[in-house]
C-alpha positions in Angstrom: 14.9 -9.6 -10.7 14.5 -6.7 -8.0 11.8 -5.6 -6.8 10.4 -1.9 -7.2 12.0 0.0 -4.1 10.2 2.1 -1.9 11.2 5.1 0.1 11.8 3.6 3.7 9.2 4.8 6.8 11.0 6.2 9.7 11.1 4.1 12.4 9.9 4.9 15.4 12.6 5.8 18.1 11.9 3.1 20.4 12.5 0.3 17.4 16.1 1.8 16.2 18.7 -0.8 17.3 21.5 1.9 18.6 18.5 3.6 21.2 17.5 0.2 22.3 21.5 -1.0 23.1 21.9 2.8 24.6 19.0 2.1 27.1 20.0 -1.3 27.9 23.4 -0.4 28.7 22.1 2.7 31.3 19.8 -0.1 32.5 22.6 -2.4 33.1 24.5 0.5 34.9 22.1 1.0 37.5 21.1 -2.6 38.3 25.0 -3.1 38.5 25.4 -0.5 40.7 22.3 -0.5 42.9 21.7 -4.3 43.3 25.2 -6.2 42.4 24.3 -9.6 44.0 21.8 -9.5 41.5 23.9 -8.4 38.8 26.4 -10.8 39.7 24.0 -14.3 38.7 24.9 -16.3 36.1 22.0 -15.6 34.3 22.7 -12.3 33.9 26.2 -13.0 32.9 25.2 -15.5 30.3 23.3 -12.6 28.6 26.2 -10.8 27.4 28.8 -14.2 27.1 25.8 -15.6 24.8 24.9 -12.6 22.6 28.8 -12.6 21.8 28.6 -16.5 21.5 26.1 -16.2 18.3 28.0 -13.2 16.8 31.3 -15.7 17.2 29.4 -18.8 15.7 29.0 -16.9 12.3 32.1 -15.1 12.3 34.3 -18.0 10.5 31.5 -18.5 7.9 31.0 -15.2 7.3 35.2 -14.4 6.8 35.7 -17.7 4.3 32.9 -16.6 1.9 33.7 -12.8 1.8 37.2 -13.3 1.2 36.9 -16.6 -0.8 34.2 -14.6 -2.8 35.8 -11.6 -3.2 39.2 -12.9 -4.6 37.8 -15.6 -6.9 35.9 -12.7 -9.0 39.2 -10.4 -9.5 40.7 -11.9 -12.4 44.2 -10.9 -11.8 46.4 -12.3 -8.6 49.1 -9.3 -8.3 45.6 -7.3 -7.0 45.5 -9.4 -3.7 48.8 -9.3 -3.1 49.1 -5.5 -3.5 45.5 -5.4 -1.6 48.1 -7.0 1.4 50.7 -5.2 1.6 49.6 -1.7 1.1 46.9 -2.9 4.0 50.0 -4.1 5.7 51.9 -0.8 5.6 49.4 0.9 6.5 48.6 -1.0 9.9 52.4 -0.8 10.6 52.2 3.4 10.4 49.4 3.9 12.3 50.0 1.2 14.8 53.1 3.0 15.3 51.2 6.6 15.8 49.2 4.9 18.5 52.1 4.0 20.2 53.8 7.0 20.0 50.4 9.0 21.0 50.6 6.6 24.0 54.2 7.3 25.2 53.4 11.5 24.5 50.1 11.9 26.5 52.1 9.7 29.6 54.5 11.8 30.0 52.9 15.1 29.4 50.7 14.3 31.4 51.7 11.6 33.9 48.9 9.7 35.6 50.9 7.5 37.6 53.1 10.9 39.6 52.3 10.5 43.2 50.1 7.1 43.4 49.3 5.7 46.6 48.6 2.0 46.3 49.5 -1.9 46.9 50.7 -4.3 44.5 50.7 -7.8 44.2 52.9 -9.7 42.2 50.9 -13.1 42.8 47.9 -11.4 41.3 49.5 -10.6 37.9 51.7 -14.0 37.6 49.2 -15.7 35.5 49.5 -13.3 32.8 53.2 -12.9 33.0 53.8 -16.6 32.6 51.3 -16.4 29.2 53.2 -13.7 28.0 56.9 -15.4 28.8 55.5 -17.9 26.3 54.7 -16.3 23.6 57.2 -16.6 20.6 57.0 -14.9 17.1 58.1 -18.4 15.8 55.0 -20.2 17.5 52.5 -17.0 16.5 53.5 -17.7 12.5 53.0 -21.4 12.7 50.0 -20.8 14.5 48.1 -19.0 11.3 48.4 -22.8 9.5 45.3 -25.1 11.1 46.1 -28.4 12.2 42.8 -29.4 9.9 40.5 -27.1 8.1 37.6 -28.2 9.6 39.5 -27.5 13.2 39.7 -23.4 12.3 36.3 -22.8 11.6 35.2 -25.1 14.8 37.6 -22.8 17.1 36.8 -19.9 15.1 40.1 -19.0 14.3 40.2 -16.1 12.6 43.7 -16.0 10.6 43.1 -19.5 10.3 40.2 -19.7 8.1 41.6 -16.3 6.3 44.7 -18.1 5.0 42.1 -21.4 4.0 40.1 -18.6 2.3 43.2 -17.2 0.2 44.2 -20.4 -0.6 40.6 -21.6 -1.6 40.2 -18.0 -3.1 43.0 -18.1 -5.4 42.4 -21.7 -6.6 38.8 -20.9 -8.1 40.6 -18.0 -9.5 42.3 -20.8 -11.6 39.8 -22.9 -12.7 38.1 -19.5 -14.2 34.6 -20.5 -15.6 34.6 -24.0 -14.5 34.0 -22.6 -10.8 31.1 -20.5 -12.0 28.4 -22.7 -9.8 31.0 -22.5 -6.5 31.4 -19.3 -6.7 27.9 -18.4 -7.0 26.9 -21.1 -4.0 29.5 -18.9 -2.0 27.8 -15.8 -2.9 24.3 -16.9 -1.8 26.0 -18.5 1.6 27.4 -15.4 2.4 24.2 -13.1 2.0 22.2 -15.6 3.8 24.9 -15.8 6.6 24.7 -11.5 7.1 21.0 -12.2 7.5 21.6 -14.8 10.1 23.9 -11.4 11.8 20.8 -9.0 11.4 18.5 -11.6 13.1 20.8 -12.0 16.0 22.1 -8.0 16.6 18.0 -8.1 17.2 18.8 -9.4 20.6 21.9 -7.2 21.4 19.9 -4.6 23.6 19.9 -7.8 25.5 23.4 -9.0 25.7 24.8 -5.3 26.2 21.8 -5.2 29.5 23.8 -8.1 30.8 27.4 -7.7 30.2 27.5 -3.8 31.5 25.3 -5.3 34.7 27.6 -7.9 35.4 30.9 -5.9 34.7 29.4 -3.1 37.5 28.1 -5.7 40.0 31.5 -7.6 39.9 34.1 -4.8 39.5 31.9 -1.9 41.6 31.7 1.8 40.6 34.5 1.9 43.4 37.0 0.2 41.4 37.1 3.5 39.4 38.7 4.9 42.6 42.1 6.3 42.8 42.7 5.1 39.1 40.3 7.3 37.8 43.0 9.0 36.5 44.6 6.3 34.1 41.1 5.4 32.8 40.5 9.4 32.0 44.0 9.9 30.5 42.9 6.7 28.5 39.7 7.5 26.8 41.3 11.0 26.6 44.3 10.1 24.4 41.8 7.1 22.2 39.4 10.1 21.7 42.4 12.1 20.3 43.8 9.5 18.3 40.4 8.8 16.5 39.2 12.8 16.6 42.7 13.9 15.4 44.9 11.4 13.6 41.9 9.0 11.9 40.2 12.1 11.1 43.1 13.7 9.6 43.7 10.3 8.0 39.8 10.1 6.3 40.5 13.6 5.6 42.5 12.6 3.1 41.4 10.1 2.1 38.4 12.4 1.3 35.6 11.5 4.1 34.4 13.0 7.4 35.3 10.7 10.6 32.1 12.5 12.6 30.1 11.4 9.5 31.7 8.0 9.4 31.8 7.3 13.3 27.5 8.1 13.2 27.5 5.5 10.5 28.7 2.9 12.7 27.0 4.2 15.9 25.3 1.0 16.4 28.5 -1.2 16.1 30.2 1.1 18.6 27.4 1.0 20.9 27.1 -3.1 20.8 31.2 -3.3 21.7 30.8 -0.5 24.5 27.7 -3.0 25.7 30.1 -6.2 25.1 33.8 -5.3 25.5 34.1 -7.3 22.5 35.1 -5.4 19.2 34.3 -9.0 17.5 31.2 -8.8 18.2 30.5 -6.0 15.7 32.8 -7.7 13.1 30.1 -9.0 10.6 27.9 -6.2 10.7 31.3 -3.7 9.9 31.7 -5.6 6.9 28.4 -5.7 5.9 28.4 -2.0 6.7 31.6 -1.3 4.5 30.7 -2.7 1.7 27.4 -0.5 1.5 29.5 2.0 1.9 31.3 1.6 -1.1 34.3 -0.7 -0.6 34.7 -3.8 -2.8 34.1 -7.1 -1.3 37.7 -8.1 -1.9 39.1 -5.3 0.1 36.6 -5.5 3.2 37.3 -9.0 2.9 41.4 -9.2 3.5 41.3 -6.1 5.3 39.5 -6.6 8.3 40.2 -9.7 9.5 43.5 -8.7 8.9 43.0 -5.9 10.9 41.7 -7.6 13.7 44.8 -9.1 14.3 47.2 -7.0 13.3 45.6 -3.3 13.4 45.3 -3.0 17.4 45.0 0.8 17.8 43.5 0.7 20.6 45.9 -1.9 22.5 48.9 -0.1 21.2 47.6 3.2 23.0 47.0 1.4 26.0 50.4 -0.8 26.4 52.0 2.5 26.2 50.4 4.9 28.5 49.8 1.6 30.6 53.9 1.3 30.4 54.8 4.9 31.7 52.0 4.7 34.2 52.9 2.0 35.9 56.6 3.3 36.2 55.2 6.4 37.6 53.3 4.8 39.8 56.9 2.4 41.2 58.8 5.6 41.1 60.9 3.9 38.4 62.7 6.6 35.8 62.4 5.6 32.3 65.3 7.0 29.9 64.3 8.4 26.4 66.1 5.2 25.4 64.1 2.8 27.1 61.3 4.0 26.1 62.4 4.3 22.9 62.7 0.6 23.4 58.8 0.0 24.7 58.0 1.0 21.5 59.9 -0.8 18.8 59.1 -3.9 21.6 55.6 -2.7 21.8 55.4 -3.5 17.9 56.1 -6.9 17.9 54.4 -7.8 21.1 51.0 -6.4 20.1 50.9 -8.9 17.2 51.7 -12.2 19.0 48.2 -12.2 21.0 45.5 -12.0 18.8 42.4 -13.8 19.5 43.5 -14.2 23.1 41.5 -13.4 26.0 42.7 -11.0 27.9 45.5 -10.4 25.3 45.7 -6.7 26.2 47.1 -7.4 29.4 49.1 -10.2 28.0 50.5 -7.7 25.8 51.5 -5.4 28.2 53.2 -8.5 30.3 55.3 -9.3 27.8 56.4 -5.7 27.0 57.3 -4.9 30.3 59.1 -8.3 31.0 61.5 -7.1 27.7 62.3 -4.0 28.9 62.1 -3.5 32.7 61.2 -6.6 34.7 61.2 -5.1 37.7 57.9 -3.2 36.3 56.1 -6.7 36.3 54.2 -6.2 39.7 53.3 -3.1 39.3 50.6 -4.6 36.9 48.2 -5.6 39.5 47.6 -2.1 40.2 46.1 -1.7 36.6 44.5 -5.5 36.8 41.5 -3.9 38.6 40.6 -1.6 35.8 41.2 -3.2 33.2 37.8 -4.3 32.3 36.7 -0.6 32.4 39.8 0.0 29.9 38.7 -3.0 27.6 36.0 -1.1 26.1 37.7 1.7 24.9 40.1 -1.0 23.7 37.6 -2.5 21.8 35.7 0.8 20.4 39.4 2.4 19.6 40.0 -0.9 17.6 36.8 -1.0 15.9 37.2 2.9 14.5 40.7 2.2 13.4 39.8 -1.0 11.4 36.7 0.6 9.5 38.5 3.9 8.7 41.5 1.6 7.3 39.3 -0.3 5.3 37.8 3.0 3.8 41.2 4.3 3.3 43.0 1.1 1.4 39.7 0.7 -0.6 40.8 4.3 -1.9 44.1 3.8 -2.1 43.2 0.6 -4.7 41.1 2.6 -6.3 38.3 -0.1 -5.4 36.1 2.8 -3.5 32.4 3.7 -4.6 32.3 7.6 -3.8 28.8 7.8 -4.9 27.9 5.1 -2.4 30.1 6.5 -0.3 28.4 10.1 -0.3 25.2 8.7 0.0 25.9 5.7 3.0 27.2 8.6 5.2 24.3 10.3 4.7 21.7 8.0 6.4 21.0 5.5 8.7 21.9 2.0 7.8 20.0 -0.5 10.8 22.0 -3.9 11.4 18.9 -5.4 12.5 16.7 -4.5 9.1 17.2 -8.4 7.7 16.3 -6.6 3.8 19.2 -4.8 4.2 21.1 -7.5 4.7 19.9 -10.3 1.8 18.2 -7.3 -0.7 21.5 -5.4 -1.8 23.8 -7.3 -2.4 27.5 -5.4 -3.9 28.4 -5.5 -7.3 31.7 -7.6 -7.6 
């Protein structure tokens, strides 16, 4: 029984979530850059690590019952698996675009020409020995838990989605006899996004401490000589999102501007964070009132979040070529040529790593030009300043595929769809969360 709805009050400015994580991250700025031995305590650190902390604790949860959920109420199996693979195919093209964008915009127009600067090979050897390790073979066996219970305690995301399939499919089996399970997981599942709209209440908080901290410990001088890379960076994301994921909604009949303001306050919280995960419940939540069916939000992003790296195929590129620039090394068309195709697999064989950006790019260079390994440390100093724009370029490129296989299925709302883009949805409004729940 629903209660008789009201038109909503507009909030006062002050009590919107995306002005409040704005502010904080300003603040965080100038405390970081005015009084970094303060911005450097613990305690401040521990705002940002712990906001990021609760968003992780119901991330497992939240991924079994959307996907478990959304597959036990289609009543045909060849759906998921066509749900899959077109998301599958789709991740593999545009990853591919990202990578090329990267390898275009470094050559045109070549950061790295004429760098003056020190590297240190001991300073990068860390990350080159992670990334001799990885192993495709070791990545697939990965994705199956040692116990069930062990992948939602480490909050391993492919983990608990392959448990979900599995646990998906077999209440798709046992048809009505699963009714009362399926409707427990329903109710778990809306009572776990309001656990996410209580906690994004605090995020002004943890985005306050995070930017602080990174500012304090890295210094505004960091940006430096390598201002550069970082510009030619958010340069060729903004293109990537502006041009090819709006020519990409265009299609797919949506407005990227319009879709980007929708998720304003997600984008804000990761630029506060450098953690695209730390958006991931509220995206869903997001992308379902915006018209997607539960069973598509629910195998396509987590999916994507391992597999749909925009923003870390961009930067292994141009990250790549600048760093040859930078050694005076000549790369061929063919080698380059080579980054790429390597590029492709190695992106995919560090999800849910920390640090797996740079990993990435330690494993792509070791393939291809091992000489080029050093020449990482003169990157390692901006990275965190890269992360972000990582994490937002990731972010964009997992909602608008959502959107776009959603379409493709045929399993897209356009009414809902019209109407989402055209207001505000708040993250922290705990109604929103538990009082409209989408139709199955």
């Amino acid at each position: 029984m629903h209660a008789t709805t009201t038109a909503p009050q507009k909030k006062p400015f002050y009590r919107i979530l995306y002005v409040q994580v704005l502010v904080a991250i300003v603040l965080g700025v100038i405390v970081g850059w005015l009084w970094p031995d303060l911005a450097k305590n613990d305690w401040i650190k521990a705002m940002g690590d712990g906001f990021v902390k609760l968003i992780k604790m119901a991330i497992a949860p939240i991924i079994f019952c959307t996907v478990v959920s959304g597959i036990a109420h289609i009543s045909e199996v060849k759906k998921v698996g066509r749900v899959a693979v077109k998301a599958l195919v789709y991740f593999e093209v545009v990853s591919t675009f990202a990578l090329a964008l990267g390898l275009i915009v470094a050559n045109v127009l070549r950061p790295g020409a004429g760098f003056q600067g020190q590297s240190n090979a001991a300073a990068v050897a860390g990350y080159a020995k992670q990334a001799s390790e990885m192993k495709s073979v070791d990545f697939v066996l990965h994705i199956i838990p040692d116990t069930v219970v062990g992948a939602f305690a480490q909050g391993e995301i492919l983990q608990v989605l392959l448990f979900a399939i599995l646990f998906g499919f077999a209440l798709m089996g046992l048809g009505e006899r699963a009714h009362t399970v399926r409707a427990f997981i329903d109710d778990v599942a809306y009572a776990m996004f309001g656990v996410i709209s209580i906690i994004v209440k605090i995020a002004p908080i943890g985005a306050f401490g995070a930017m602080a901290f990174t500012i304090g410990r890295y210094g505004p001088q960091a940006l430096g000589n390598l201002a550069g890379l970082i510009a030619t960076f958010y340069l060729t994301a903004l293109l990537f999102v502006v041009v090819g994921l709006g020519l990409i909604a265009r299609i797919a009949g949506f407005s990227i501007f319009k879709f980007l303001k929708y998720i304003k306050d997600e984008l804000l919280i990761v630029l506060g964070t450098s953690s695209s995960e730390s958006a991931l419940p509220q995206l869903m939540e997001k992308l379902e009132i915006l018209g997607c069916s539960k069973s598509v939000v629910g195998l396509v992003v987590p999916t994507g979040y391992s597999f749909n790296l925009d923003g870390t195929n961009i930067y292994m590129t141009l990250a790549t070529l600048f760093i040859a620039q930078a050694m005076n090394v000549d790369l061929t068309f063919g080698e380059q040529m080579t980054i790429l195709i390597v590029a492709m697999l190695t992106s995919k064989g560090a999800s849910g790593i920390t640090g797996a950006g740079f990993i990435t790019l330690a494993g792509t260079l070791a393939a291809v030009r091992p000489e080029l390994l050093p020449g990482m440390a003169i990157v390692l100093g901006i990275d965190k300043f890269m992360s972000e724009c990582r994490a937002l370029t990731n972010l964009c490129g997992n909602g608008v595929a959502c959107v776009v296989v959603a379409w493709w299925e045929g399993e897209l709302d356009r009414g809902k769809l019209r109407v989402a883009l055209d207001r505000d949805v708040d993250p922290a409004d705990f109604e929103m969360a538990v009082s409209e729940p989408q139709s199955l």
